[in-house]
C-alpha positions in Angstrom: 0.0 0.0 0.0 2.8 1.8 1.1 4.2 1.7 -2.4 0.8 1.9 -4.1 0.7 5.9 -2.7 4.1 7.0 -3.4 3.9 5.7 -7.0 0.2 7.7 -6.8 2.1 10.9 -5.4 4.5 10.8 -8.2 1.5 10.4 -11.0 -0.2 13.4 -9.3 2.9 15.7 -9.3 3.5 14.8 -13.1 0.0 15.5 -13.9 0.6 18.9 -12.6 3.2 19.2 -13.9 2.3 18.3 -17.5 -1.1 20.7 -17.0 0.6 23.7 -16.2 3.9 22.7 -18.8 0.9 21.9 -21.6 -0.6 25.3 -20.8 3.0 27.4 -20.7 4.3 25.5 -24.0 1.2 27.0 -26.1 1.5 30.5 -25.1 4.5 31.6 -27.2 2.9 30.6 -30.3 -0.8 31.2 -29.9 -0.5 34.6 -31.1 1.0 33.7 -34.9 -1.2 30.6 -35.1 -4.8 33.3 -34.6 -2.8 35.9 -36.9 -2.5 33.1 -39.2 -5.8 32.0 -39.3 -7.7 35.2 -38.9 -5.5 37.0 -41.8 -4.8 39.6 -39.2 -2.1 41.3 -37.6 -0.8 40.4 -34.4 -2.7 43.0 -32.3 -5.7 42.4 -33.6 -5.5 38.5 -33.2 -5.4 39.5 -28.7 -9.0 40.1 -29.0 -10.0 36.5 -30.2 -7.2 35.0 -28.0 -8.8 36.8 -25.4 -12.1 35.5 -26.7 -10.5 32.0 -26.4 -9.3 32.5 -22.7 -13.0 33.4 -21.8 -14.5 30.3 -23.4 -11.8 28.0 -21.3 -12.4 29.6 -18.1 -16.5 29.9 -18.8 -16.8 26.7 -19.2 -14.4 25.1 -16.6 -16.3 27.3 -14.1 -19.9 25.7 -14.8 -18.1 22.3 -15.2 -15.6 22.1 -12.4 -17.9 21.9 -10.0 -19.6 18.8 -12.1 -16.7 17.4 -12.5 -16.0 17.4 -8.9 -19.3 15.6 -7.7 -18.8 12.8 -10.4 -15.3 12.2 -9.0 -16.9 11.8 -5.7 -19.6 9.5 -7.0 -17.1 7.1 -9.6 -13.8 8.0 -7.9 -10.9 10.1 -8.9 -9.3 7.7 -11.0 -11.7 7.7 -13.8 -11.8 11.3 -13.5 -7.8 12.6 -13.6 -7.9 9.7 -16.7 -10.5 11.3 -18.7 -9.3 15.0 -17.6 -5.9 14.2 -19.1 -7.3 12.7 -22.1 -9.5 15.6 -22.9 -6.6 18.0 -22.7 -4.8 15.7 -24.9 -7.6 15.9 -27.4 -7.8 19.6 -26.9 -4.3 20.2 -28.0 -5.0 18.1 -31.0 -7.6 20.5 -31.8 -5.5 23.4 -31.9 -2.6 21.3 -33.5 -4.5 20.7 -36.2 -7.3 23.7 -36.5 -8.0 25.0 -40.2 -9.9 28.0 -38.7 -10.3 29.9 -35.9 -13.3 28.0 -34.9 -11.6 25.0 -34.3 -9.6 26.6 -31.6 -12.9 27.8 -29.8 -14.2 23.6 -30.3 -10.7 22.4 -28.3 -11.2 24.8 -25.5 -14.1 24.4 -24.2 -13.4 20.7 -24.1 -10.3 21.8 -22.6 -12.6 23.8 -19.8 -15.1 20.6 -19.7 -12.4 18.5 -18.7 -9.6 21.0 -17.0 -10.6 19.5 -13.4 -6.8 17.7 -13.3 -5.9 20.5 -10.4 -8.9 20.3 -8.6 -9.5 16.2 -8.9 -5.9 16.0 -8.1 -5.6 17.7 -5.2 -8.8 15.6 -3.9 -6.7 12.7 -4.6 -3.8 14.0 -2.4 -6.3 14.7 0.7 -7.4 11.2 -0.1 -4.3 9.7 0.6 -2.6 11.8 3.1 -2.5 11.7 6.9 -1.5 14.0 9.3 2.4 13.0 9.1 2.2 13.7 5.8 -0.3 16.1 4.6 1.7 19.6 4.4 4.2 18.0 2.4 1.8 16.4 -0.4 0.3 19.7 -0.7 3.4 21.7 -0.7 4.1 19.3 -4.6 1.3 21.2 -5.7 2.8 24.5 -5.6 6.2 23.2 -7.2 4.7 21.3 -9.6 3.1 24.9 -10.4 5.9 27.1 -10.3 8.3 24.3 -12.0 5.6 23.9 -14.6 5.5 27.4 -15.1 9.3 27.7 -15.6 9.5 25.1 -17.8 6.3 25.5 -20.2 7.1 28.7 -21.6 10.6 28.3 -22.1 10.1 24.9 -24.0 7.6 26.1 -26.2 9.7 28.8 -27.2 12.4 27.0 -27.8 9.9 24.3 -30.0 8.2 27.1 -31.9 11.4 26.6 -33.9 10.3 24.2 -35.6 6.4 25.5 -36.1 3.9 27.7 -34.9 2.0 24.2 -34.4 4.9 22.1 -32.8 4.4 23.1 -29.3 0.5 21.6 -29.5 1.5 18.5 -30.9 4.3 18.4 -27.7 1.5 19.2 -25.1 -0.8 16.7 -26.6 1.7 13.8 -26.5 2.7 14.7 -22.7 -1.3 14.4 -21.9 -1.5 11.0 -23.7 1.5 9.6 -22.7 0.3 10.4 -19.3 -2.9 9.4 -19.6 -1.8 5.6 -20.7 0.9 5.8 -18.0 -1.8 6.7 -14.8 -4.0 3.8 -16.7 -1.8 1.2 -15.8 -0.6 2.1 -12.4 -2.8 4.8 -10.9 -4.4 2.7 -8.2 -8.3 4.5 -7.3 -7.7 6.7 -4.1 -11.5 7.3 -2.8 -12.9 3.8 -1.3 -16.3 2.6 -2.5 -17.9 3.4 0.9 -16.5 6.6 1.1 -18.2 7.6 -2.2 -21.3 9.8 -2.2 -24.2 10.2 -4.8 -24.4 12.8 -7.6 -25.7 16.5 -6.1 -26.6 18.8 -8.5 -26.8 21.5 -5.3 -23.5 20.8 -4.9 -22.5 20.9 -8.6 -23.1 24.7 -8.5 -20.6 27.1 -9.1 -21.8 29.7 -7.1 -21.9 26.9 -4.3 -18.8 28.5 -3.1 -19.8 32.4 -3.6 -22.5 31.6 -1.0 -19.8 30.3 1.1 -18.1 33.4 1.4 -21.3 35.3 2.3 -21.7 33.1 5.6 -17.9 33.8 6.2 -17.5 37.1 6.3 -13.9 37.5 8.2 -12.8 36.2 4.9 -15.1 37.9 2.3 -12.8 41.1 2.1 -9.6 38.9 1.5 -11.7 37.1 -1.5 -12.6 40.5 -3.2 -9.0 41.4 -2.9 -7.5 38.4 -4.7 -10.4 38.5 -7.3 -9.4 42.0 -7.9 -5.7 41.7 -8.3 -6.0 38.5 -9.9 -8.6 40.1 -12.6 -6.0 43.0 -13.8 -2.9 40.5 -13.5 -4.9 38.1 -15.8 -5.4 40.6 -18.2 -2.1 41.5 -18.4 -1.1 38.2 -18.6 -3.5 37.2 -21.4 -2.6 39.5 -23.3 1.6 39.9 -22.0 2.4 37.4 -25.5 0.2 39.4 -28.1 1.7 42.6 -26.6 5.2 42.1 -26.3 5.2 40.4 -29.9 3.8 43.3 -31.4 5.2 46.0 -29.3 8.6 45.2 -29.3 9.1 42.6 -31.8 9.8 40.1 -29.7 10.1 36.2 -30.9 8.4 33.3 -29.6 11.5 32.0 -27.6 12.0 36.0 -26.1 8.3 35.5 -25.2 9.1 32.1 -23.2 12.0 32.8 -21.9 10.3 35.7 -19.9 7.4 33.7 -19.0 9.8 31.0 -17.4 11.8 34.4 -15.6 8.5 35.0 -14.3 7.8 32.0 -13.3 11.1 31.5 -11.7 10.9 34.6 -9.9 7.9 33.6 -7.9 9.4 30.5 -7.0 12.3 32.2 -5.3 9.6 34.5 -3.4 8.0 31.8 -2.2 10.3 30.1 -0.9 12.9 32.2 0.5 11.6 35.4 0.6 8.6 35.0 2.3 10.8 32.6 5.3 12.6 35.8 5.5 10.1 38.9 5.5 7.2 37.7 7.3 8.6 36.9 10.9 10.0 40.4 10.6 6.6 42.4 9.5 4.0 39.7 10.3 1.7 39.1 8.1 -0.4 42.1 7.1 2.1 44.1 6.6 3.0 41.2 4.0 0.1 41.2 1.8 -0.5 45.2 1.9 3.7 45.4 0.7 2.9 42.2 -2.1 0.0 44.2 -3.2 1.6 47.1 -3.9 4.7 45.8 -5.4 2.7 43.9 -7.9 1.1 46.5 -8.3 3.4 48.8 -9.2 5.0 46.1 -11.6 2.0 46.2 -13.6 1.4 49.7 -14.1 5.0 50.0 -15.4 4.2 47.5 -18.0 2.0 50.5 -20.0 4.7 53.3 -20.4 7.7 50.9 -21.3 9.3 51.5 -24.8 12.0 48.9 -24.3 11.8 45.5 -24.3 14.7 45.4 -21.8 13.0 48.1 -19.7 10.0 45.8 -19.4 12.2 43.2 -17.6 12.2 45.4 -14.5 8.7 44.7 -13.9 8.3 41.1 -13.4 10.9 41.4 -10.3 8.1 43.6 -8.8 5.4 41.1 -10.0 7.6 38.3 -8.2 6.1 39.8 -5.2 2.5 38.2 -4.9 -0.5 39.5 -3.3 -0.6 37.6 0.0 3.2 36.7 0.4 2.3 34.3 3.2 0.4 31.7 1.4 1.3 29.5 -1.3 -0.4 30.1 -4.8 
């Protein structure tokens, strides 16, 4: 058994892994493959990539919740499997996409299936103990920042050879994933500890409701919604603008995505050992808030592309420095 749950661990820190890598390797080249197959120039193609970003994360917030209760009715197993596989199939879609249409078909099965995180980390509560609980959580936030490191820069680096090569590379890391956690992914929620399908608890506003009877936390909510709104449009759109603005390639446009990435690591783990015992933790979040902050306001005046490198050193300072992402 013992063996059963470490070989499980190391499935479930892959399959994070490979989600977050899947999603960084595509961002370098998503901006050529729209201009391509709209006919339009690269500033015009961040409207429908935004347009694409909305129907991913429309969809896996009405399905996630779905996709949650049917892992606690069949088990999380049969869930991660077909999660994987449907990201596999979605980056086939864009792989091979005559139109622009296409893209819009393999992201929302993308957001219909995109439960990996949550499912995953289910599986992790499933199989931890108190002994070992905080460490099988703490994979979750390396397998995010070394996914985030890694993505990026790989796609870059693989847009070499296409604007389509980086899809086909995601795709085969979801399949060859999906074969591998069919063959030795042992099922982590026991028959008796299943429960039957809720559509009240399929609701995504299940958890909006949740806030409203806690309201020592309802403030810190809307502040992370709110930062997290203007960073994600900065960060939709940081490949479209940075391509057009100052030229940049897809490996320049990788390569700062994995800085980025790398950047937050390294506030996460030391600088946050180091600043919090000193200011507590308040004084934490209000400093990471305006630091990142500040880093994305410079973004707008920049007319270098070396000048724009100052900012994600201020942006490696996240809102709520205490806390892992």
């Amino acid at each position: 058994m013992k063996e059963n749950r470490q070989a499980a661990i190391g499935f479930i820190f892959i399959t994070l892994l490979i989600d977050i890598m899947g999603w960084g390797l595509i961002i370098p080249v998503m901006p050529d493959l729209i201009s391509q197959l709209k006919g339009i120039p690269i500033n015009e193609a961040s409207r429908y990539g935004a347009l694409l970003l909305s129907a991913y994360a429309l969809t896996a917030f009405v399905c996630a919740p779905i996709v949650g209760n049917l892992s606690d009715k069949y088990g999380r197993r049969p869930v991660l499997l077909f999660s994987l596989l449907g990201f596999g199939i979605d980056y086939c879609f864009l792989a091979l996409a005559p139109t622009y249409g296409w893209l819009f078909v393999g992201r929302v099965i993308a957001g219909l299936t995109g439960a990996s995180f949550t499912t995953a980390t289910a599986y992790i509560a499933d199989i931890s103990n108190e002994e070992n609980r905080a460490k099988n959580f703490g994979m979750i936030g390396a397998a995010f920042g070394l996914g985030f490191i890694i993505g990026p820069a790989l796609g870059g680096l693989i847009a070499g050879w296409g604007t389509r090569a980086p899809f086909y590379a995601a795709a085969i890391l979801c399949l060859l994933n999906c074969v591998y956690g069919y063959f030795l992914l042992p099922e982590s929620l026991s028959k008796e500890n299943r429960r039957a399908f809720d559509w009240r608890r399929a609701n995504p506003f299940g958890s909006l409701r949740f806030l409203t009877k806690h309201p020592e936390i309802g403030g810190l909510a809307i502040c992370f919604f709110l930062i997290y709104m203007g960073a994600q449009a900065v960060q939709g759109n940081w490949n479209f603008f940075t391509m057009y603005r100052f030229k940049w390639s897809e490996k320049m446009v990788g390569i700062s995505l994995a800085i980025v990435g790398l950047l937050i690591g390294v506030v996460q783990a030391v600088l946050t050992r180091v600043i919090n015992p000193r200011i507590g933790n308040e004084k934490s979040v209000y400093l990471g808030l305006i630091l990142y902050t500040l880093g994305l306001v410079l973004f707008g005046p920049c007319t270098h592309g070396l000048r724009i490198g100052i900012a994600p050193l201020l942006r490696g300072r996240k809102p709520g420095v205490s806390s892992r992402r």
